[in-house]
N, CA, C, O and CB atoms as a CASP TS submission, in Angstrom:
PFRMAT TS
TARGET T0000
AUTHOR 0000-0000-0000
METHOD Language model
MODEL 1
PARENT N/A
ATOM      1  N   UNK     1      11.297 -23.891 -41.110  1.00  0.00           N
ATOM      2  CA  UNK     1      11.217 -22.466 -41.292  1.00  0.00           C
ATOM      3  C   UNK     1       9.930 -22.132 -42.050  1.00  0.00           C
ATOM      4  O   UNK     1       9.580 -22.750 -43.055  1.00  0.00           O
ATOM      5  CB  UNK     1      12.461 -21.939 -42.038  1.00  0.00           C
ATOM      6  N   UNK     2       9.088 -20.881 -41.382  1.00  0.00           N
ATOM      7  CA  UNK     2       8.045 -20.483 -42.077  1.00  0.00           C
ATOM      8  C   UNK     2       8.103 -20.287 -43.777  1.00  0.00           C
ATOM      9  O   UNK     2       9.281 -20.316 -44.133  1.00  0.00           O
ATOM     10  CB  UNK     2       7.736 -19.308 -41.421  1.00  0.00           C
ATOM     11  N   UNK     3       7.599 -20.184 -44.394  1.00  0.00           N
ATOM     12  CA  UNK     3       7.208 -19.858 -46.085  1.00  0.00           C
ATOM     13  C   UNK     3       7.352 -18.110 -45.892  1.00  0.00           C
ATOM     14  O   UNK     3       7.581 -17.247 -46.739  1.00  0.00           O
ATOM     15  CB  UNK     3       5.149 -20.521 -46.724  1.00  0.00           C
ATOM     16  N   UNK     4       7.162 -18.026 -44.698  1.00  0.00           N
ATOM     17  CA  UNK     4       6.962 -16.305 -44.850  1.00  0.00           C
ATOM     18  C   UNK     4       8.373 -15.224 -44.620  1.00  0.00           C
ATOM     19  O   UNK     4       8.678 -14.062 -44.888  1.00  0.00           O
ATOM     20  CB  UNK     4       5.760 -15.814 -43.520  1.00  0.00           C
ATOM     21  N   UNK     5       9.020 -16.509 -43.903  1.00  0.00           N
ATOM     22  CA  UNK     5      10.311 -15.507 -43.786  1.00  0.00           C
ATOM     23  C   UNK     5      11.454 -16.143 -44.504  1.00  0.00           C
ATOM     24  O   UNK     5      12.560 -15.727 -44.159  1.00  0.00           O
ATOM     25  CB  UNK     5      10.801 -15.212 -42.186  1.00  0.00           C
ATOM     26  N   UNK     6      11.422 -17.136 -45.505  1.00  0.00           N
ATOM     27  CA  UNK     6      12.029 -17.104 -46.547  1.00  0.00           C
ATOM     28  C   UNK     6      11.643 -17.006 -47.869  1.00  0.00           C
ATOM     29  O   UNK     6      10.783 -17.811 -48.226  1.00  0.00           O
ATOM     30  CB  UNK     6      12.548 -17.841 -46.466  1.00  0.00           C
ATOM     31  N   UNK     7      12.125 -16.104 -48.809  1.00  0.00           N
ATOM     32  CA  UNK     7      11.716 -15.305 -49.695  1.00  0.00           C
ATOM     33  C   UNK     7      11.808 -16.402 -51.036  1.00  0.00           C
ATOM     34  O   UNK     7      11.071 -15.892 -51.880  1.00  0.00           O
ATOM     35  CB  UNK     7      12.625 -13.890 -49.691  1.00  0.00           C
ATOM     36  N   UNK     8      12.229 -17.333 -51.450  1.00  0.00           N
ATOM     37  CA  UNK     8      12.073 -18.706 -52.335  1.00  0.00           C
ATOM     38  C   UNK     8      10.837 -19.182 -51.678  1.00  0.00           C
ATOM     39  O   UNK     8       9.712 -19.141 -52.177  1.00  0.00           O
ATOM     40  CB  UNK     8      13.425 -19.926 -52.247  1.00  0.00           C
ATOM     41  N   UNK     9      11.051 -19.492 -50.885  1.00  0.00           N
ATOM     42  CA  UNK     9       9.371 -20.139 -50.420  1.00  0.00           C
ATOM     43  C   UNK     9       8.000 -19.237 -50.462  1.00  0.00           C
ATOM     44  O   UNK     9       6.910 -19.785 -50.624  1.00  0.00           O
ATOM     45  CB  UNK     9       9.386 -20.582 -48.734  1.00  0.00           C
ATOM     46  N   UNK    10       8.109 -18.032 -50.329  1.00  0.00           N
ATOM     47  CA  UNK    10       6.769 -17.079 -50.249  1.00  0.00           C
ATOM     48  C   UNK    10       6.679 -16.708 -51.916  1.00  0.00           C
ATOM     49  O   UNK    10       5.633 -16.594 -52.553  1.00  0.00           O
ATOM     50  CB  UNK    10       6.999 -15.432 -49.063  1.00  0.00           C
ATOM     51  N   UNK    11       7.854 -16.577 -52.362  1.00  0.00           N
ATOM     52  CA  UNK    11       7.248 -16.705 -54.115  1.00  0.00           C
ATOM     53  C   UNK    11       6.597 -17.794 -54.406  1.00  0.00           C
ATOM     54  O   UNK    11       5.531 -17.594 -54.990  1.00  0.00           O
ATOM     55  CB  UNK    11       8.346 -16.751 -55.291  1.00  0.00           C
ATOM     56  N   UNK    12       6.894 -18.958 -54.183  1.00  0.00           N
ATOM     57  CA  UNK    12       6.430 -20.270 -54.513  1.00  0.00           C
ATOM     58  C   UNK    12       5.040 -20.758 -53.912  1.00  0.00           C
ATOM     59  O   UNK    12       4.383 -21.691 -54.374  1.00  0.00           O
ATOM     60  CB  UNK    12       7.471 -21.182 -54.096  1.00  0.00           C
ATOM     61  N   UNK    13       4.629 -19.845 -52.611  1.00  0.00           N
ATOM     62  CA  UNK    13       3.394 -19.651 -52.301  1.00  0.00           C
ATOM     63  C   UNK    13       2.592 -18.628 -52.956  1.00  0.00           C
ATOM     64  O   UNK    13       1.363 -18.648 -53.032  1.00  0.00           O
ATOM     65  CB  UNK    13       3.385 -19.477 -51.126  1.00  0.00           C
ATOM     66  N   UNK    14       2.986 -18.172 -53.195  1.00  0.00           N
ATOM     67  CA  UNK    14       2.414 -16.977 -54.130  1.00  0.00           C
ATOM     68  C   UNK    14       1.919 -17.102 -55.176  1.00  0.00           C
ATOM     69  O   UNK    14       0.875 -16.646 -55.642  1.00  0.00           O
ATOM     70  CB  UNK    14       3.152 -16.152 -54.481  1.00  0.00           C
ATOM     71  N   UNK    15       2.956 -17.971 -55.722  1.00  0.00           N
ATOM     72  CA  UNK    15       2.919 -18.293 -57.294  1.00  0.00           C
ATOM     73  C   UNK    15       1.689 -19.625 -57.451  1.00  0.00           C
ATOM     74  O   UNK    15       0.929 -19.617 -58.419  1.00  0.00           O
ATOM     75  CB  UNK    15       4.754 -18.879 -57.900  1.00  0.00           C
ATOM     76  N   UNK    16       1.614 -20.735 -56.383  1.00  0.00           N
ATOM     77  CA  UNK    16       1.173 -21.422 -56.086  1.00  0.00           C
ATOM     78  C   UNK    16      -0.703 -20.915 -56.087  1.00  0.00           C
ATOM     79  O   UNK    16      -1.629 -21.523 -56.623  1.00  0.00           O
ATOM     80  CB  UNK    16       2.024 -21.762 -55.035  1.00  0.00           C
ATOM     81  N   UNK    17      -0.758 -19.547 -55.241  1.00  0.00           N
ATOM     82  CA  UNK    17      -1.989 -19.160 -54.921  1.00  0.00           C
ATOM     83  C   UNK    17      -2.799 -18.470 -56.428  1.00  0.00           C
ATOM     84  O   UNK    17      -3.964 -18.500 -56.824  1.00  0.00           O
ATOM     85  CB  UNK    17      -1.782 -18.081 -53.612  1.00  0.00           C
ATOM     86  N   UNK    18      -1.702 -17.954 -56.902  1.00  0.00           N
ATOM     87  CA  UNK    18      -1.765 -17.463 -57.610  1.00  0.00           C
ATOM     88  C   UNK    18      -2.873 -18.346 -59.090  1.00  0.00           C
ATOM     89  O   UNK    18      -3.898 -18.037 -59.697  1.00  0.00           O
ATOM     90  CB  UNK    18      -0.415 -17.108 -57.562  1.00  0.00           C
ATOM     91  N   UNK    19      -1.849 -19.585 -59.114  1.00  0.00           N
ATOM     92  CA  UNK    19      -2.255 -20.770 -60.199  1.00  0.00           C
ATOM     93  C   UNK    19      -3.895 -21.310 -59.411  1.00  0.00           C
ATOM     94  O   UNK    19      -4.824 -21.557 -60.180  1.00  0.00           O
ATOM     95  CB  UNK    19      -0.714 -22.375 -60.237  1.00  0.00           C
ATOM     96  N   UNK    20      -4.031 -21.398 -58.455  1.00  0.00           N
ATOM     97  CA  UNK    20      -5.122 -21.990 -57.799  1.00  0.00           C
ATOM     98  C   UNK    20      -6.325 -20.975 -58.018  1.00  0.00           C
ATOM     99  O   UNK    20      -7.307 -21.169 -58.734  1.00  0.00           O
ATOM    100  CB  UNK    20      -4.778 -22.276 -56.249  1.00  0.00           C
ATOM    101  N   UNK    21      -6.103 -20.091 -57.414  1.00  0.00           N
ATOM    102  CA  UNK    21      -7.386 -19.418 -57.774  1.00  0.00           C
ATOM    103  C   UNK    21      -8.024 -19.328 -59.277  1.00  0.00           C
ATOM    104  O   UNK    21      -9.174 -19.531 -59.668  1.00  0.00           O
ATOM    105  CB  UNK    21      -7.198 -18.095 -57.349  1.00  0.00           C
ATOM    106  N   UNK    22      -6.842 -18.947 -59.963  1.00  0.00           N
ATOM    107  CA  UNK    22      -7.279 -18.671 -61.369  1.00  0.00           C
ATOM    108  C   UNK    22      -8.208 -19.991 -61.829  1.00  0.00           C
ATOM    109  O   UNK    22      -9.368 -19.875 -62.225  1.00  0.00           O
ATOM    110  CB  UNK    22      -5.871 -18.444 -62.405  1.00  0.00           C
ATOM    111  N   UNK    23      -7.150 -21.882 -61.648  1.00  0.00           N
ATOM    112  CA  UNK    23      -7.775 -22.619 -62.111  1.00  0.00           C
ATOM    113  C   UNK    23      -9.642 -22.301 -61.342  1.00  0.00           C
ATOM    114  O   UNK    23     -10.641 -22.132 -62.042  1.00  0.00           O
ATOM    115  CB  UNK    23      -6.876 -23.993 -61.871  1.00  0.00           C
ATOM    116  N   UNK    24      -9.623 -22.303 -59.796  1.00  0.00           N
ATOM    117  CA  UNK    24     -10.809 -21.966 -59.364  1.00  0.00           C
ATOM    118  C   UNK    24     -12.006 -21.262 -59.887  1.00  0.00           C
ATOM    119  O   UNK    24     -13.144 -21.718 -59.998  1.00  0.00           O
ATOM    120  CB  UNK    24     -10.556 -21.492 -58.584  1.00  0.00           C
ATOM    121  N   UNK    25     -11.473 -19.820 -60.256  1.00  0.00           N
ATOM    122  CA  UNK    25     -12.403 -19.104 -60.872  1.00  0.00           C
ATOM    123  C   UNK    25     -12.651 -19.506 -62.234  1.00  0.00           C
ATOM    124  O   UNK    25     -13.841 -19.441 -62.544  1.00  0.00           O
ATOM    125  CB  UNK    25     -12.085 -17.830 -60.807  1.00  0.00           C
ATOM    126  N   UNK    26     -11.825 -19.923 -63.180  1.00  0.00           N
ATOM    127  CA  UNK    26     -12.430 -20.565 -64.639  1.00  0.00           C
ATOM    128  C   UNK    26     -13.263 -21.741 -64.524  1.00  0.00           C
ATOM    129  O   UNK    26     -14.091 -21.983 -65.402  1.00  0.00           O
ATOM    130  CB  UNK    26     -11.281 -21.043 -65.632  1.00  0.00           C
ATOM    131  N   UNK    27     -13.065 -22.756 -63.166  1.00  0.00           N
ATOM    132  CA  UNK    27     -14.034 -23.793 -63.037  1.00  0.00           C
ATOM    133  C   UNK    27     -15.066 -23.001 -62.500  1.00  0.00           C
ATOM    134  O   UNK    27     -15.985 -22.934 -63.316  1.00  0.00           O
ATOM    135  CB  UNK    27     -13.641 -25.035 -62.182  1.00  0.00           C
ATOM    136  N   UNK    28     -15.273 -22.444 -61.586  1.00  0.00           N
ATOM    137  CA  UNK    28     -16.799 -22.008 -60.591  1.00  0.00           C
ATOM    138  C   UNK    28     -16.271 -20.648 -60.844  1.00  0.00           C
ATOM    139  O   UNK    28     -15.416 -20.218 -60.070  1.00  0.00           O
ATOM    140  CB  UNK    28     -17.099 -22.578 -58.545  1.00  0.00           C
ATOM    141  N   UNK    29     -16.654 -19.958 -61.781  1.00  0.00           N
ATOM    142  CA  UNK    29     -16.653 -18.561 -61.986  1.00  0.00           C
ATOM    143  C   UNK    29     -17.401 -17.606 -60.644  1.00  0.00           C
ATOM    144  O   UNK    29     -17.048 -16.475 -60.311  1.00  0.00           O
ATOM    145  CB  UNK    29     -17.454 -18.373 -63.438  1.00  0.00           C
ATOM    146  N   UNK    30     -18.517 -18.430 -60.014  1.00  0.00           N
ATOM    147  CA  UNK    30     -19.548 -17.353 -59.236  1.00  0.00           C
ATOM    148  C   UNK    30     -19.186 -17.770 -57.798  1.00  0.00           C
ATOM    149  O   UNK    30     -19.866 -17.627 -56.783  1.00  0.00           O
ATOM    150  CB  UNK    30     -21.421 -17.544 -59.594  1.00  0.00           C
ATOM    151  N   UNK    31     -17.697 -18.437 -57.965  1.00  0.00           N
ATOM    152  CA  UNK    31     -17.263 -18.514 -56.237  1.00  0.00           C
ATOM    153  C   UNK    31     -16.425 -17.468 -55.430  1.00  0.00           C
ATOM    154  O   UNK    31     -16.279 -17.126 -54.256  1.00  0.00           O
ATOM    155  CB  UNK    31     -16.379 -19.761 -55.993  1.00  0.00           C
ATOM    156  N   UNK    32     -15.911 -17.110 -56.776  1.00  0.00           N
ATOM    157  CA  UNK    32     -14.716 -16.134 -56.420  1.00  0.00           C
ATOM    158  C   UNK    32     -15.122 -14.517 -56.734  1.00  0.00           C
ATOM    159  O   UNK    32     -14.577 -13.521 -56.259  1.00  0.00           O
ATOM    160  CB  UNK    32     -13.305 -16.589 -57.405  1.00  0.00           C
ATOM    161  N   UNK    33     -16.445 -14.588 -57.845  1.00  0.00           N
ATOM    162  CA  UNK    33     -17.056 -13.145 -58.163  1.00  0.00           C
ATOM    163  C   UNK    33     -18.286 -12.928 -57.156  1.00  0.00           C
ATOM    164  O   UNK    33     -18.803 -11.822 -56.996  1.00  0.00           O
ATOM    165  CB  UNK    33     -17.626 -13.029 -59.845  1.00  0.00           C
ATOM    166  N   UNK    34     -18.639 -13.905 -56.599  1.00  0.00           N
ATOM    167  CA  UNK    34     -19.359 -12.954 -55.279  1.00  0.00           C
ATOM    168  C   UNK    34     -18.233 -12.508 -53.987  1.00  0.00           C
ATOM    169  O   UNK    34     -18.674 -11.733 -53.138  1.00  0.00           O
ATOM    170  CB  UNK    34     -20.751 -14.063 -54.415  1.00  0.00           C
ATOM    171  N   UNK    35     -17.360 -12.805 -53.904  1.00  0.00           N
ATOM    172  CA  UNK    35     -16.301 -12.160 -52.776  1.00  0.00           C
ATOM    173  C   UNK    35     -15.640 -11.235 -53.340  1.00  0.00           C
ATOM    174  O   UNK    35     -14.527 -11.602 -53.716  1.00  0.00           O
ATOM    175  CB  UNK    35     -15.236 -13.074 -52.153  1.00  0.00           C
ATOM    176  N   UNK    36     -15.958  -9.933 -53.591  1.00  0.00           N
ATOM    177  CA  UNK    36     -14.922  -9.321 -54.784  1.00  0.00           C
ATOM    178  C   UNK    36     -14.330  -8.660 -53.628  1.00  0.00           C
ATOM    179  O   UNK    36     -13.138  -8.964 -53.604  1.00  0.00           O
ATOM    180  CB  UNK    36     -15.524  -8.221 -56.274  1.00  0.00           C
ATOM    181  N   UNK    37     -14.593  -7.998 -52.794  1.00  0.00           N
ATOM    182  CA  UNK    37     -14.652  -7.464 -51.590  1.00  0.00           C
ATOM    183  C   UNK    37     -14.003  -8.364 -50.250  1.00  0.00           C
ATOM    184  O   UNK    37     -13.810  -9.574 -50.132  1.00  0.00           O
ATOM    185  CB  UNK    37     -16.085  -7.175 -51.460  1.00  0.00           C
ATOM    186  N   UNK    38     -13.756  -7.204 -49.292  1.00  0.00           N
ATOM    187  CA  UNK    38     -13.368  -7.749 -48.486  1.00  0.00           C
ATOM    188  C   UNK    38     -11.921  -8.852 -47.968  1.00  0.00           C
ATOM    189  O   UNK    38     -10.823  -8.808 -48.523  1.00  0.00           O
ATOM    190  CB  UNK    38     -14.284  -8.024 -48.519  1.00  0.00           C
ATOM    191  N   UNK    39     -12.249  -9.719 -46.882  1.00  0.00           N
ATOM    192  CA  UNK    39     -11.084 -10.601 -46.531  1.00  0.00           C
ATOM    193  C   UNK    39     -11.025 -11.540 -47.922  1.00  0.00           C
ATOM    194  O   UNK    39      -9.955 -11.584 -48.529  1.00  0.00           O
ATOM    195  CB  UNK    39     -11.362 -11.551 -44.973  1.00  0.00           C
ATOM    196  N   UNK    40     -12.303 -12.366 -48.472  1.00  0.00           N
ATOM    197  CA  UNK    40     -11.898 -13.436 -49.149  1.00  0.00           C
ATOM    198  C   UNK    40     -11.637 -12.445 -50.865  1.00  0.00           C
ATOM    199  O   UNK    40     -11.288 -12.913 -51.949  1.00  0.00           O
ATOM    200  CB  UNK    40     -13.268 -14.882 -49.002  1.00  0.00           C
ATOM    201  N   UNK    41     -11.886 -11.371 -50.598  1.00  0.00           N
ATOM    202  CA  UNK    41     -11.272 -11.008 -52.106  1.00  0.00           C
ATOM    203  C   UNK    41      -9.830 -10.609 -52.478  1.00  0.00           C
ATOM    204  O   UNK    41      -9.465  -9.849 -53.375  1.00  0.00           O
ATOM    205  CB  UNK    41     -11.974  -9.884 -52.599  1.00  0.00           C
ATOM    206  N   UNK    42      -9.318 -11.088 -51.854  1.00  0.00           N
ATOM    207  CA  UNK    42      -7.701 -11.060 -52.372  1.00  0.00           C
ATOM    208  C   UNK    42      -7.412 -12.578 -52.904  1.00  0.00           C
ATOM    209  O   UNK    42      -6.366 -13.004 -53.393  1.00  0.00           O
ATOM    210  CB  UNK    42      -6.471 -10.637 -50.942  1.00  0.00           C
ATOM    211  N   UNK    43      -8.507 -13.198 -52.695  1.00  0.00           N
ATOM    212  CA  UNK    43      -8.208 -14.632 -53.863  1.00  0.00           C
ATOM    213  C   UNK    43      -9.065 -14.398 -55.076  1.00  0.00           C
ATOM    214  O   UNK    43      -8.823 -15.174 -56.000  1.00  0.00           O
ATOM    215  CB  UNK    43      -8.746 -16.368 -53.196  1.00  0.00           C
ATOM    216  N   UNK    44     -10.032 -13.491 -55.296  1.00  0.00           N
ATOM    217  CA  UNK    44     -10.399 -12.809 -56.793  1.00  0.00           C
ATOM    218  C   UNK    44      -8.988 -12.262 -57.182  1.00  0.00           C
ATOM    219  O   UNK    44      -8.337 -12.798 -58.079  1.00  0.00           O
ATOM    220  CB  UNK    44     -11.692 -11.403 -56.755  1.00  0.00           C
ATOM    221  N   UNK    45      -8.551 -11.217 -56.507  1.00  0.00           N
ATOM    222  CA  UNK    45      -7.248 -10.755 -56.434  1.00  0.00           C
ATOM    223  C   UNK    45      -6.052 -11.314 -57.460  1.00  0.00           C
ATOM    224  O   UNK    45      -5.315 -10.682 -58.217  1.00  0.00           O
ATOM    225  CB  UNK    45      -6.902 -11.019 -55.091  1.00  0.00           C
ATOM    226  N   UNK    46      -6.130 -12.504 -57.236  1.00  0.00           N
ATOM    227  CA  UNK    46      -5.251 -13.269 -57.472  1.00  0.00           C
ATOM    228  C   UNK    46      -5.793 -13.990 -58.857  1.00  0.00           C
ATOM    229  O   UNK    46      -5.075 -14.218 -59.830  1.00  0.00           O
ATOM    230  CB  UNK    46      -4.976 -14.098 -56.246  1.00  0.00           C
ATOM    231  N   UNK    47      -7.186 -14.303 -58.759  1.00  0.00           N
ATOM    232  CA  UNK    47      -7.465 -14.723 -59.763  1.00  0.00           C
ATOM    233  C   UNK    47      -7.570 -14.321 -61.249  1.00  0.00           C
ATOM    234  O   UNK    47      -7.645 -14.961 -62.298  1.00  0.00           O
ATOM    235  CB  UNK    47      -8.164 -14.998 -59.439  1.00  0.00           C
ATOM    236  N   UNK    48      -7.545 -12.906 -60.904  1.00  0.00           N
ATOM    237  CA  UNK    48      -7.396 -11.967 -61.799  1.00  0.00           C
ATOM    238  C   UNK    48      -5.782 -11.207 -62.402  1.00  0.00           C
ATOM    239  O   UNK    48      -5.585 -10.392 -63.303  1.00  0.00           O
ATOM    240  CB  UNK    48      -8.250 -11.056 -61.165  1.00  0.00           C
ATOM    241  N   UNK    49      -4.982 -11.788 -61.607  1.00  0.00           N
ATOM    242  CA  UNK    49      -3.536 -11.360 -61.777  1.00  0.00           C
ATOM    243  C   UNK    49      -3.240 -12.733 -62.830  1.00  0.00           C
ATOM    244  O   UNK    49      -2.723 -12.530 -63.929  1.00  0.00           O
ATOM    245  CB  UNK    49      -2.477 -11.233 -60.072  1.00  0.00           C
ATOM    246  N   UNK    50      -3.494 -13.681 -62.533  1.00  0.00           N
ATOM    247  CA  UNK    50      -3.715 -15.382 -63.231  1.00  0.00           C
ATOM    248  C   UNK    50      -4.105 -15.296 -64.637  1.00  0.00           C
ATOM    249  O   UNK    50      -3.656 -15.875 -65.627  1.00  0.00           O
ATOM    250  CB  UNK    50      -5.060 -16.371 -62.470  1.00  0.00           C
ATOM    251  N   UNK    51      -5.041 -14.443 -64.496  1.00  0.00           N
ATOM    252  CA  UNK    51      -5.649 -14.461 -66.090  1.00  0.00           C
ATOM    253  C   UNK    51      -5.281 -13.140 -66.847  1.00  0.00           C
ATOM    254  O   UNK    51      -5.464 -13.202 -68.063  1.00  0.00           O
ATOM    255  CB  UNK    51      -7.428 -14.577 -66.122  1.00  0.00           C
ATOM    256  N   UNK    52      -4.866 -12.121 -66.425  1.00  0.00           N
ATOM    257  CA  UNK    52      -3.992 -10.985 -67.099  1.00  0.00           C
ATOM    258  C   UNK    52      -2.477 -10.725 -67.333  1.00  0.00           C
ATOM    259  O   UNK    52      -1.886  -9.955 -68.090  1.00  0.00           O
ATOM    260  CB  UNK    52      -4.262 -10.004 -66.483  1.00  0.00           C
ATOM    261  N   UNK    53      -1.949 -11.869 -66.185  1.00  0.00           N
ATOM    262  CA  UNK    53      -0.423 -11.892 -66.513  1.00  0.00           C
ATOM    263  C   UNK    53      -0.148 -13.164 -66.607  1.00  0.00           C
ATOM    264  O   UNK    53       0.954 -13.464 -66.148  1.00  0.00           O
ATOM    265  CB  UNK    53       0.537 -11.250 -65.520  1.00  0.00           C
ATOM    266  N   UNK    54      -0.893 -14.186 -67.131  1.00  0.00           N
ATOM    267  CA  UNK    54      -0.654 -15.381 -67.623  1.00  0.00           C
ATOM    268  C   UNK    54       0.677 -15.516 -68.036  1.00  0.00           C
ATOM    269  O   UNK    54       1.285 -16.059 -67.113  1.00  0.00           O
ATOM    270  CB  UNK    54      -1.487 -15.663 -68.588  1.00  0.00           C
ATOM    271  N   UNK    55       1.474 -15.268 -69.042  1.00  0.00           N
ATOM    272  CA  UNK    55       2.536 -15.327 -69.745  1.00  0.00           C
ATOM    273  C   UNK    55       3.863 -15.460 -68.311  1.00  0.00           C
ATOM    274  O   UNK    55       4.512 -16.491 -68.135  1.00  0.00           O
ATOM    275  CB  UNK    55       2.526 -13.857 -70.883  1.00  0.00           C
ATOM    276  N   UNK    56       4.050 -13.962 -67.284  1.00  0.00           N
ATOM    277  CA  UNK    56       4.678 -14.245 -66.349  1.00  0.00           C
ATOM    278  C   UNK    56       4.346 -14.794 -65.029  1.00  0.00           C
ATOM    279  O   UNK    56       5.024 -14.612 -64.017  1.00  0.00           O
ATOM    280  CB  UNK    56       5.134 -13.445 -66.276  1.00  0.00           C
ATOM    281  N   UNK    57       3.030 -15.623 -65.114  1.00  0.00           N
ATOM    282  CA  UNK    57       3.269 -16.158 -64.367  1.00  0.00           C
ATOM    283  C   UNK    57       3.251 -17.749 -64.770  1.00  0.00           C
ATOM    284  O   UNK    57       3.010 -18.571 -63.885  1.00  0.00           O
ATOM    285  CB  UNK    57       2.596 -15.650 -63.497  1.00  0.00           C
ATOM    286  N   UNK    58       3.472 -18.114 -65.927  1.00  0.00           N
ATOM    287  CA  UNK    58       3.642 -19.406 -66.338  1.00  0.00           C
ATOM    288  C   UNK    58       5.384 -18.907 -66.417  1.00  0.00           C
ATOM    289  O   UNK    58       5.910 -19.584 -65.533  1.00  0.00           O
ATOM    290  CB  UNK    58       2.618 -20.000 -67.890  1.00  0.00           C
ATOM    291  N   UNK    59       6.246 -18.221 -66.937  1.00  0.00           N
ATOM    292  CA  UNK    59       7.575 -18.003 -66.768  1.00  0.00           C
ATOM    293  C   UNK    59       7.856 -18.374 -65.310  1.00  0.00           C
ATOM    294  O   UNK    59       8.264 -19.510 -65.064  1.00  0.00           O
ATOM    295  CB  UNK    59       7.957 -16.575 -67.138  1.00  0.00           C
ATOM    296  N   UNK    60       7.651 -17.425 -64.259  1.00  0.00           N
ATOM    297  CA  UNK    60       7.547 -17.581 -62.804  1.00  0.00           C
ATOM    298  C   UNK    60       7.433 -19.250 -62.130  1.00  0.00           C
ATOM    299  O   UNK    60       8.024 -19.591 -61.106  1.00  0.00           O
ATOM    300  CB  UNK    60       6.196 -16.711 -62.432  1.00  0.00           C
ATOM    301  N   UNK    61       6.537 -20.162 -62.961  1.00  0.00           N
ATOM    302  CA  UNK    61       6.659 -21.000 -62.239  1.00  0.00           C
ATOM    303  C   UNK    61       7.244 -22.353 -63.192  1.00  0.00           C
ATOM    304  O   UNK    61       7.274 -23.542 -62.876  1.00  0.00           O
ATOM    305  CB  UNK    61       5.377 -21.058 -61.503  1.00  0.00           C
ATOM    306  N   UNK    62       7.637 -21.762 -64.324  1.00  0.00           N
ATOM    307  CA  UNK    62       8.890 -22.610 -65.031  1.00  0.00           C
ATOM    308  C   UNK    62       9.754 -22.665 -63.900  1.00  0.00           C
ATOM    309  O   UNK    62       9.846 -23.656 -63.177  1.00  0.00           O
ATOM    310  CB  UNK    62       9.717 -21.881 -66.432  1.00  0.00           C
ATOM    311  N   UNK    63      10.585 -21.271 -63.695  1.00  0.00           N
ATOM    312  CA  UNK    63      11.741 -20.868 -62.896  1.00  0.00           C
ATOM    313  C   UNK    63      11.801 -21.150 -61.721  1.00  0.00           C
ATOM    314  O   UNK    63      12.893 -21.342 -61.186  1.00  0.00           O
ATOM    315  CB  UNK    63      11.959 -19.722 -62.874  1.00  0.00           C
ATOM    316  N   UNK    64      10.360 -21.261 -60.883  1.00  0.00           N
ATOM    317  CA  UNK    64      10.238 -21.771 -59.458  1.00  0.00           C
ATOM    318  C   UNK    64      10.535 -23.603 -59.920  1.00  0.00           C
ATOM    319  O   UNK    64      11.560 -24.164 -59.531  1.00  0.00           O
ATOM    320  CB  UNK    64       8.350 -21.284 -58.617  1.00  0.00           C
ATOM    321  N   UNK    65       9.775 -24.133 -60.535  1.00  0.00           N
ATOM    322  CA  UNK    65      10.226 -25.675 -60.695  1.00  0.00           C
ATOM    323  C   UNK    65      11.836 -25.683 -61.061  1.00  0.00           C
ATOM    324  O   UNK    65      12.352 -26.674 -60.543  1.00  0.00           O
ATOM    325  CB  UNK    65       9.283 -26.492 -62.033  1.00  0.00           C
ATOM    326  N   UNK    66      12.431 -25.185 -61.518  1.00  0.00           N
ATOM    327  CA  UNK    66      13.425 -25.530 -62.387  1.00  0.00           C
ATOM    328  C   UNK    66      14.857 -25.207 -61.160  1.00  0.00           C
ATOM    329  O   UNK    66      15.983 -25.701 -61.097  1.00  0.00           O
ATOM    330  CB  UNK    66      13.300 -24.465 -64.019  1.00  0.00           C
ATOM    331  N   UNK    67      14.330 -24.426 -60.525  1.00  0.00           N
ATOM    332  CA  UNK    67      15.192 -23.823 -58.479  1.00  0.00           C
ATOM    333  C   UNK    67      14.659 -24.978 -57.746  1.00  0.00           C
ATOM    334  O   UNK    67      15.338 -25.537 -56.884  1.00  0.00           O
ATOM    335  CB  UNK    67      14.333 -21.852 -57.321  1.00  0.00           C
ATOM    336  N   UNK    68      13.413 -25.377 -58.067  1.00  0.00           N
ATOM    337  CA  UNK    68      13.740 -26.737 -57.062  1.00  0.00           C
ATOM    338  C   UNK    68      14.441 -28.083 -57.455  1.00  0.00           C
ATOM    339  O   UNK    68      15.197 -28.626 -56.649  1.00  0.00           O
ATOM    340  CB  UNK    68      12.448 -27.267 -56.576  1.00  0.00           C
ATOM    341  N   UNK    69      14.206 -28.601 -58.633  1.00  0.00           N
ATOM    342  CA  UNK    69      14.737 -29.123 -59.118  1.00  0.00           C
ATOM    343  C   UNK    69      16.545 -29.312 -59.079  1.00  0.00           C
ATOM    344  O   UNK    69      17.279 -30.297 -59.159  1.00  0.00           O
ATOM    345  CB  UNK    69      14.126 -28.794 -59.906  1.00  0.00           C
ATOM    346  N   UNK    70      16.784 -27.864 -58.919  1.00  0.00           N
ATOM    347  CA  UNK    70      18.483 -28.028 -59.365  1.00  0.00           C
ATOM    348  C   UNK    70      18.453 -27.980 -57.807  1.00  0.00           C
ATOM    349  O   UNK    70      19.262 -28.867 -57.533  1.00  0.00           O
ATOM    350  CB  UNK    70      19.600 -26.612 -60.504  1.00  0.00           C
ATOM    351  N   UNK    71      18.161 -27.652 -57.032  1.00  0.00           N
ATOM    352  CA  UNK    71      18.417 -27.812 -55.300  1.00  0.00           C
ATOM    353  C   UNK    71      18.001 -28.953 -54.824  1.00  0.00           C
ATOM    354  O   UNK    71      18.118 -29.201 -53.624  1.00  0.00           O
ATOM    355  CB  UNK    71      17.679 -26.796 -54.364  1.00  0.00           C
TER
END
C-alpha cells in the first residue's frame, strides 16, 4: 500500500522529510536557500518548519517511533 493513502505512513513521510531537509539545510545552507521558490522550494519549506517547530517535531517523531515499535 502507497504511503499516500495511509495516513500513519504519510505522517511518517512527512515527518521523515521534514527531519531531512532541516539536517540538509544546517549542513549546505546555500542548497536549499537558492530554491526558495518554485517546485524544489517546498523542501526549504520544510526546512524551515524543522527549525521553527523543532520541539513538535522532535515530539512527532518520538510518537511515530514509539507506533512502530509497539506494532
Amino acid at each position: 500500500m502507497s504511503a499516500l493513502f495511509n495516513f500513519q505512513s504519510l505522517i511518517q513521510v512527512i515527518l521523515l522529510l521534514i527531519c531531512s531537509c532541516t539536517y540538509v539545510h544546517a549542513t549546505w545552507p546555500m542548497l536549499l536557500d537558492r530554491n526558495k521558490t518554485g517546485a524544489l522550494g517546498v523542501f526549504w519549506k520544510f526546512a524551515r518548519v524543522g527549525e521553527r517547530l523543532s520541539p513538535y517535531v522532535a515530539i512527532g517523531c518520538f510518537l511515530a517511533a514509539f507506533n512502530v515499535l509497539r506494532s
